[in-house]
MOPAC internal coordinates of N, CA, C and O (Angstrom, degrees):
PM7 1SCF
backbone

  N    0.0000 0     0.00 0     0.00 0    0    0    0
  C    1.4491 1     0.00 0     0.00 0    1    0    0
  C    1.5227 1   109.33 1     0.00 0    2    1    0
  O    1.2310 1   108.91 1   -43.91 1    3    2    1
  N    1.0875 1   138.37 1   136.09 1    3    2    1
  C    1.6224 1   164.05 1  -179.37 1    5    3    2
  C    1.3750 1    97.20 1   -63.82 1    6    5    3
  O    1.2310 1   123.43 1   -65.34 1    7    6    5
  N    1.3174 1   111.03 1   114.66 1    7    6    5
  C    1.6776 1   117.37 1   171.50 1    9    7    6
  C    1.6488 1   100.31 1   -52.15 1   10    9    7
  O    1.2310 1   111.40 1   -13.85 1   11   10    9
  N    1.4407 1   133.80 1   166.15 1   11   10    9
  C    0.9486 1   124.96 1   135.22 1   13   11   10
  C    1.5713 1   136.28 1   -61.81 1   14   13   11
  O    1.2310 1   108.19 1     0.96 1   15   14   13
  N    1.4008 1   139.68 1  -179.04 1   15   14   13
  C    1.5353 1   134.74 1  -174.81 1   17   15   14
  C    1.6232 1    92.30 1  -136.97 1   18   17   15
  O    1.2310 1    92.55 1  -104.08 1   19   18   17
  N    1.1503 1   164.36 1    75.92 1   19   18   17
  C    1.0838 1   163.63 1    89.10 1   21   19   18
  C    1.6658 1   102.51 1    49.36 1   22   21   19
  O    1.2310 1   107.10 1   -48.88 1   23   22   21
  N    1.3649 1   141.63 1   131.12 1   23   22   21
  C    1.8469 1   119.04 1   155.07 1   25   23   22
  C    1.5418 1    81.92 1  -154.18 1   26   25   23
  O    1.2310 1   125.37 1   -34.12 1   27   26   25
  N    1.5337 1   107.28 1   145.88 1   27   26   25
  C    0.9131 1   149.76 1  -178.70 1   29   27   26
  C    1.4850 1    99.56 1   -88.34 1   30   29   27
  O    1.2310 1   114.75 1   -32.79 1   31   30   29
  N    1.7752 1   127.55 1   147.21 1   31   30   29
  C    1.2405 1   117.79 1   169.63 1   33   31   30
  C    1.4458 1   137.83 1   -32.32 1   34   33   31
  O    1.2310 1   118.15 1   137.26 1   35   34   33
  N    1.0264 1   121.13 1   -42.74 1   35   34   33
  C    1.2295 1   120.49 1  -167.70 1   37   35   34
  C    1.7506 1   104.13 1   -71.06 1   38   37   35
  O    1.2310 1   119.29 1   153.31 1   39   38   37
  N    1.1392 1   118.96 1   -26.69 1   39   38   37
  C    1.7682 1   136.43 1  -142.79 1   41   39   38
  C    1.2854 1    95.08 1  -114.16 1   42   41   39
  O    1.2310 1   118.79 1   163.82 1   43   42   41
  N    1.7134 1   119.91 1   -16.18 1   43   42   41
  C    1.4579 1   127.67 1   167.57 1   45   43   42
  C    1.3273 1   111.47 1   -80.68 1   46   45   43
  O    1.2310 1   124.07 1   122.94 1   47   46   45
  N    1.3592 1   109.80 1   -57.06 1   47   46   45
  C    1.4480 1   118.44 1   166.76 1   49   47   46
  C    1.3512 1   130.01 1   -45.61 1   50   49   47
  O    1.2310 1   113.73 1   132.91 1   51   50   49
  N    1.4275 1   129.47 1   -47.09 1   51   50   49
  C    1.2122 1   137.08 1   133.25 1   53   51   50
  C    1.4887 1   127.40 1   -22.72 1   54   53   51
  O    1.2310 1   110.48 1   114.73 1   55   54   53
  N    1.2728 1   135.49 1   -65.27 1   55   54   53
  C    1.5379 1   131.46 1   153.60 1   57   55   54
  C    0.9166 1    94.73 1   -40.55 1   58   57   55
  O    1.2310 1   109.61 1    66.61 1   59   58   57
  N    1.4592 1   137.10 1  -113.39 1   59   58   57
  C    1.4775 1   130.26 1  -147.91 1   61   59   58
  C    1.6269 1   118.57 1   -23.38 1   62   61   59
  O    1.2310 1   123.32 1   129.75 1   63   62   61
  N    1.4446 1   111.25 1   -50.25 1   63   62   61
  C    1.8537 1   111.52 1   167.19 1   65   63   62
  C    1.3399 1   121.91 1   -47.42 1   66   65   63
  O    1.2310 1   125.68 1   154.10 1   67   66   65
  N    1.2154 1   106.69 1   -25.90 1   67   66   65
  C    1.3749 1   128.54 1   173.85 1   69   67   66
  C    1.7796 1   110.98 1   -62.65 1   70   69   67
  O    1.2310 1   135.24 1   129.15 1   71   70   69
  N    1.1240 1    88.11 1   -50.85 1   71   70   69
  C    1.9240 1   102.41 1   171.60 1   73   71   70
  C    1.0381 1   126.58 1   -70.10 1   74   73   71
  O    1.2310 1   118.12 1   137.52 1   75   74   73
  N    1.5367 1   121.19 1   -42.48 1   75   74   73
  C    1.3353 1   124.60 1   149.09 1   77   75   74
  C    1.4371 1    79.41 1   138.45 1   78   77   75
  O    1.2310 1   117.80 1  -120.72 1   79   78   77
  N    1.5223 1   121.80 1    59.28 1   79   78   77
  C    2.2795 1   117.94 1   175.51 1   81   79   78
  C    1.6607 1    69.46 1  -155.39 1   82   81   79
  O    1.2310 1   131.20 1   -78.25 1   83   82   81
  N    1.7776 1    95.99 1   101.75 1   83   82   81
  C    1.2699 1   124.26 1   154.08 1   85   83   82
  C    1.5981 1   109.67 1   -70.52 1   86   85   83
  O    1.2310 1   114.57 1   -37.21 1   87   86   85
  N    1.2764 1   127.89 1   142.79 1   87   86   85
  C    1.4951 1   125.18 1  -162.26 1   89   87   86
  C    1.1495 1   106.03 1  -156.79 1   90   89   87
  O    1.2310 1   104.36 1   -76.79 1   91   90   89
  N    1.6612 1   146.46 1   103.21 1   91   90   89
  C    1.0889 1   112.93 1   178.09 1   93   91   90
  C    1.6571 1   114.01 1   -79.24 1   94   93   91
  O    1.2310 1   125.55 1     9.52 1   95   94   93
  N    1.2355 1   106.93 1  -170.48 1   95   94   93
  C    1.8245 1   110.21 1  -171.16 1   97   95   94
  C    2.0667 1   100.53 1   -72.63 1   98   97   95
  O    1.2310 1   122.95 1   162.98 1   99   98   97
  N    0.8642 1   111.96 1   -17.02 1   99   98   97
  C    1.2580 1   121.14 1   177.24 1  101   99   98
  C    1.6020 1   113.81 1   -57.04 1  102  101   99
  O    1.2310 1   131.90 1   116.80 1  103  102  101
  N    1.3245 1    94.64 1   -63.20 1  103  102  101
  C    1.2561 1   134.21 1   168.36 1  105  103  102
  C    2.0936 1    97.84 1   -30.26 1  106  105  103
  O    1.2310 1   134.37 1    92.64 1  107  106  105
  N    1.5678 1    89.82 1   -87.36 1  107  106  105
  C    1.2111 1   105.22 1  -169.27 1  109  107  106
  C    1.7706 1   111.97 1   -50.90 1  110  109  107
  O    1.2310 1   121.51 1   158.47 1  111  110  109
  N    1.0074 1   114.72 1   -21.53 1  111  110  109
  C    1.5750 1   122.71 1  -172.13 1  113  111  110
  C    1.4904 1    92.51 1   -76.86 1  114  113  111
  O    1.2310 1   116.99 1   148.83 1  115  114  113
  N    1.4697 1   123.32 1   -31.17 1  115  114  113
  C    1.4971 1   107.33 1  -151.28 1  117  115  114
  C    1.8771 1    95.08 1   -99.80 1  118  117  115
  O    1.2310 1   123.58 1   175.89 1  119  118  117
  N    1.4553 1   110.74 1    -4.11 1  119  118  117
  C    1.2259 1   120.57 1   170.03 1  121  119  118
  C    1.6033 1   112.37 1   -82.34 1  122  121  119
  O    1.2310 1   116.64 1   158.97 1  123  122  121
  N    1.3217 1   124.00 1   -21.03 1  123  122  121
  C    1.0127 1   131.37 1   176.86 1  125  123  122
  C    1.9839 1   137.64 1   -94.49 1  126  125  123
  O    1.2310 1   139.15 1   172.04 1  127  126  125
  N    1.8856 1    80.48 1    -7.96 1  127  126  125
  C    1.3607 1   107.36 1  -166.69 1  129  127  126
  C    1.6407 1   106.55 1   -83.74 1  130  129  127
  O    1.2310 1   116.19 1   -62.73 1  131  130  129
  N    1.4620 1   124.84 1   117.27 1  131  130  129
  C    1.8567 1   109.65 1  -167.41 1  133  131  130
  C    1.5093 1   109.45 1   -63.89 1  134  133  131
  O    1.2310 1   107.63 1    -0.01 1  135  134  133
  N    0.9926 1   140.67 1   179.99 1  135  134  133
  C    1.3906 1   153.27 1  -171.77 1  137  135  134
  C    1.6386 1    99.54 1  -118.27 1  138  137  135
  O    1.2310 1   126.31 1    -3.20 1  139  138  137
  N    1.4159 1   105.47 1   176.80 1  139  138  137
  C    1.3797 1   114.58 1   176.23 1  141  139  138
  C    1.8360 1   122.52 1   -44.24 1  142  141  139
  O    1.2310 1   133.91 1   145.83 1  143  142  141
  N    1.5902 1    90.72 1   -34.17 1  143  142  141
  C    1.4441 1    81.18 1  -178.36 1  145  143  142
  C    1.3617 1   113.93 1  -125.03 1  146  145  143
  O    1.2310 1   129.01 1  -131.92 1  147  146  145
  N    1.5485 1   100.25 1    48.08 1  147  146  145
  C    1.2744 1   120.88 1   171.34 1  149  147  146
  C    1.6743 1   136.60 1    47.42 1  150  149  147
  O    1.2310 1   142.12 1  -141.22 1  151  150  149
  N    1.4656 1    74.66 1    38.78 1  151  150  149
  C    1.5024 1   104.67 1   166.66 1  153  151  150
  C    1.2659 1   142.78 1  -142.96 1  154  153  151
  O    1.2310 1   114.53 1   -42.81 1  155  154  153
  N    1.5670 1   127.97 1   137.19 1  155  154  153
  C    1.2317 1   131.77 1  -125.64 1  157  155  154
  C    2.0265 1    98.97 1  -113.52 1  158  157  155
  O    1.2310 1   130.70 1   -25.43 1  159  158  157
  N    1.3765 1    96.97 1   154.57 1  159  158  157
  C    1.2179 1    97.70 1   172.32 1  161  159  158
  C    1.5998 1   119.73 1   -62.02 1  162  161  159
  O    1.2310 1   127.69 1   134.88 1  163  162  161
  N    0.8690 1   102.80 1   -45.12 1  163  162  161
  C    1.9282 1   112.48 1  -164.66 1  165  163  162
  C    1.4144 1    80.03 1  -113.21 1  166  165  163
  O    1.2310 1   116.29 1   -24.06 1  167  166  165
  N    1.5674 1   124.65 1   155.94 1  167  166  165
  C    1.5036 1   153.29 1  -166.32 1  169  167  166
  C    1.6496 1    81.37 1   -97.67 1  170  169  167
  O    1.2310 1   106.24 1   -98.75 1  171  170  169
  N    1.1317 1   143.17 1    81.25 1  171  170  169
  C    1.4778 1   156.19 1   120.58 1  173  171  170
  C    1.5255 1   115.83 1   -63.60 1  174  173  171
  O    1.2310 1   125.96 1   -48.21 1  175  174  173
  N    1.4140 1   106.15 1   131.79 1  175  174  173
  C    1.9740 1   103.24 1  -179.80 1  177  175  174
  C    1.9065 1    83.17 1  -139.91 1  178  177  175
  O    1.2310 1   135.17 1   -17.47 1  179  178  177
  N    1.2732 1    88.25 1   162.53 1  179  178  177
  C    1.6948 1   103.97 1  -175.32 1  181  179  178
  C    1.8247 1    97.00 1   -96.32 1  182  181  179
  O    1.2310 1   132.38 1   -74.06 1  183  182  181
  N    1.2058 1    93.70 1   105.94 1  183  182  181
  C    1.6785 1    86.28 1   166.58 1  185  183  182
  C    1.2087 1   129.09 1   -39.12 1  186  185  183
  O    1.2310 1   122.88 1   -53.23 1  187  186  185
  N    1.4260 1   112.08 1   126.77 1  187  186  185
  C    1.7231 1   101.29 1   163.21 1  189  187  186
  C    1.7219 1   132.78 1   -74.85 1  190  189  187
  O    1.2310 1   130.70 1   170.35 1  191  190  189
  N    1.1309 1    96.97 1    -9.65 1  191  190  189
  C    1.3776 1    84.50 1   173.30 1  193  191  190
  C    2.2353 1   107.84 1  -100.98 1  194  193  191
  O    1.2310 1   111.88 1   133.87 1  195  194  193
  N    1.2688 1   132.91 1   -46.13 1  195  194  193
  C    1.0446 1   154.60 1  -163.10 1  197  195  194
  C    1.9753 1    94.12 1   -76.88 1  198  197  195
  O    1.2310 1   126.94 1   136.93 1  199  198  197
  N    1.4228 1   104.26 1   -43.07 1  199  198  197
  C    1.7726 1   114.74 1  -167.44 1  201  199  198
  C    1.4594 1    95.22 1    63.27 1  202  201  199
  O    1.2310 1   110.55 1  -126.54 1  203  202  201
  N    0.8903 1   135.36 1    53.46 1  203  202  201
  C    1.6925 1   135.32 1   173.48 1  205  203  202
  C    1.7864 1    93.77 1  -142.39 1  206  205  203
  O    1.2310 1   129.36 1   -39.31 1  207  206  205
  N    1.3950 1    99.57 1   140.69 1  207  206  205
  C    1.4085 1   135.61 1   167.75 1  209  207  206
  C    1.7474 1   104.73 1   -39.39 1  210  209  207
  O    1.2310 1   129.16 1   -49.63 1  211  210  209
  N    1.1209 1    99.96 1   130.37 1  211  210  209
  C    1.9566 1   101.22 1   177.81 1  213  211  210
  C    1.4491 1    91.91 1  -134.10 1  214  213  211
  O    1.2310 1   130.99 1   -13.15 1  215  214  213
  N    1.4190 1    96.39 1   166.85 1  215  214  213
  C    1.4229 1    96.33 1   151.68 1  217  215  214
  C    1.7719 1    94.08 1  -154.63 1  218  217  215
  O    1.2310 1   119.00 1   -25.91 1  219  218  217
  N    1.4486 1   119.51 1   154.09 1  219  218  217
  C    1.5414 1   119.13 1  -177.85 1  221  219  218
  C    1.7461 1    86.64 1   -87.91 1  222  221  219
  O    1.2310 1   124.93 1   -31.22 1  223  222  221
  N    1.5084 1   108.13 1   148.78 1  223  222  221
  C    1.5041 1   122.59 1  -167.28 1  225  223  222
  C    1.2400 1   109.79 1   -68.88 1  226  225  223
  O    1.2310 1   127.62 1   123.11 1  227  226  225
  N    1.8158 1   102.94 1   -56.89 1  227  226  225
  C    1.8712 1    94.99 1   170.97 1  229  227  226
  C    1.0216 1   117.14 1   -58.86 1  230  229  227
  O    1.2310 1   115.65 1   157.15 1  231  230  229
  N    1.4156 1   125.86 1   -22.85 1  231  230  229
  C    1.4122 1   103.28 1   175.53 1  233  231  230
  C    1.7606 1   119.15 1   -71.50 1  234  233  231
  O    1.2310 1   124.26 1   142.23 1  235  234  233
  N    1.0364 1   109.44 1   -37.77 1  235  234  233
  C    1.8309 1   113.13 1   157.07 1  237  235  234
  C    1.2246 1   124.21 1   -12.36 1  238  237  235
  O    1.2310 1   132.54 1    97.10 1  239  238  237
  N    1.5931 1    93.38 1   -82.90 1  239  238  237
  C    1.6764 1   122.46 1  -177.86 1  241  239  238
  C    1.5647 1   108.04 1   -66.03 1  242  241  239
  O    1.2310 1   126.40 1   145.90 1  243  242  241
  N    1.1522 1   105.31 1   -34.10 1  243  242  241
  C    1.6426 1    99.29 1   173.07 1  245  243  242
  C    1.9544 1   137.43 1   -71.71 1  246  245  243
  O    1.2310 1   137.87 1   170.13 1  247  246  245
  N    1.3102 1    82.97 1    -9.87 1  247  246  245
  C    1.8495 1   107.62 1   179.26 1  249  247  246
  C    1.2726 1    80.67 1  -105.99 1  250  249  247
  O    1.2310 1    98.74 1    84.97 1  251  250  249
  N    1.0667 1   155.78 1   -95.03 1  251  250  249
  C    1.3918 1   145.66 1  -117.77 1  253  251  250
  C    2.0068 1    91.13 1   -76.41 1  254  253  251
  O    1.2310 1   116.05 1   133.31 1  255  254  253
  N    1.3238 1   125.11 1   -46.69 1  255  254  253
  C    1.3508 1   118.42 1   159.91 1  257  255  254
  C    1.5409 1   127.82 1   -44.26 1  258  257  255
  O    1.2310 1   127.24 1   138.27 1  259  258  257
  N    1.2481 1   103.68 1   -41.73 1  259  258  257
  C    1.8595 1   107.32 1   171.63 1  261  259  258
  C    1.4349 1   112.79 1   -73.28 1  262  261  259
  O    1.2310 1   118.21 1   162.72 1  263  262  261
  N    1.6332 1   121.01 1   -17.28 1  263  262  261
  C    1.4208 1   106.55 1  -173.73 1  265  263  262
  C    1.9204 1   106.87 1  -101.82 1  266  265  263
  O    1.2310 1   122.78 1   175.53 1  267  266  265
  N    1.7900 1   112.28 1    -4.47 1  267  266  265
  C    0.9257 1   127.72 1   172.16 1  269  267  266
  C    1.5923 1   112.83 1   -74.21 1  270  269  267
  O    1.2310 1   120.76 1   147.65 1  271  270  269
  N    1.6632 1   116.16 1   -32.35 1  271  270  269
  C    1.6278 1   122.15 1   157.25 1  273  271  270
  C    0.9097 1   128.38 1   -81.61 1  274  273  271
  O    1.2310 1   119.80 1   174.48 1  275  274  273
  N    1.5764 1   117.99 1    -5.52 1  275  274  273
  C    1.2646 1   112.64 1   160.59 1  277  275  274
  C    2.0999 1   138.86 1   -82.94 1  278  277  275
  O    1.2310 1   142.37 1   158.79 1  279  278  277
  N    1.7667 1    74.16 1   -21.21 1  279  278  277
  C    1.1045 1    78.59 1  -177.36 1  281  279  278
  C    1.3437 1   115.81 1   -92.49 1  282  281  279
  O    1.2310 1   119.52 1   167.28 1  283  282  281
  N    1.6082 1   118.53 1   -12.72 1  283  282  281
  C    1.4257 1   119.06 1   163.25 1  285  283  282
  C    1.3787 1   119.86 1   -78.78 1  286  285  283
  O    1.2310 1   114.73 1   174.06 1  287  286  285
  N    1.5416 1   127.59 1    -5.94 1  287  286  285
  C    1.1542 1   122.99 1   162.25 1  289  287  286
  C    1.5900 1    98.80 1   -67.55 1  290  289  287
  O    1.2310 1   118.76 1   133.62 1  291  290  289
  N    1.2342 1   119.98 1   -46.38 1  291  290  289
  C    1.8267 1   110.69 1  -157.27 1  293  291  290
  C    1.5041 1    86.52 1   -74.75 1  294  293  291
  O    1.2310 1   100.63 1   145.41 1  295  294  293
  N    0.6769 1   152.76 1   -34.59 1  295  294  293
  C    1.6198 1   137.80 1  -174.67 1  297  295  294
  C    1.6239 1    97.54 1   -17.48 1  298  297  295
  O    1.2310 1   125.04 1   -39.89 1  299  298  297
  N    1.4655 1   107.93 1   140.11 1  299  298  297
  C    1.6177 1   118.01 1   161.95 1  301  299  298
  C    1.4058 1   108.52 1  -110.56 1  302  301  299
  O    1.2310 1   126.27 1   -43.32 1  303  302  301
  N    1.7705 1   105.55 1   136.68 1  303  302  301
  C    1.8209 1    90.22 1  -169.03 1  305  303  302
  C    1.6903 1    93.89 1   -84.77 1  306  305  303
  O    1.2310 1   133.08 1    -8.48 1  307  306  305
  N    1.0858 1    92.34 1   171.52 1  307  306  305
  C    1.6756 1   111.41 1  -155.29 1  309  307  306
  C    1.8261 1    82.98 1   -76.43 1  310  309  307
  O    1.2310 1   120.10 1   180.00 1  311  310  309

């Protein structure tokens, strides 16, 4: 079984640059920030031991991949 990879904002943001989704940290904070009903864009949890923002990596790459099939399903053919 695959350890998990844990990354902290900055180290999230970084992968994605890696992918080619330039982001500044601004950016990424406001993806991480909960909404009214206390829920967040990207699956970010505050560590319990560190109290700093994580996010597990596949889980990263795996939302930004599901919203990449989503949006090629909505495609209208010309």
């Amino acid at each position: 079984m695959k350890q998990p990879c844990y990354l902290g904002l900055e180290d999230a943001r970084r992968v994605l640059a890696e992918m080619g989704v330039n982001l500044t940290m601004r950016q990424m904070q406001r993806a991480a920030e909960q909404d009214a009903q206390g829920r967040r864009k990207l699956p970010f949890f505050v560590d319990p031991i560190e109290h700093k923002l994580k996010i597990e990596k596949d889980d990263l790459l795996s939302a930004y991949f599901k919203r990449q099939v989503e949006a090629q399903r909505n495609l209208r053919p010309n």
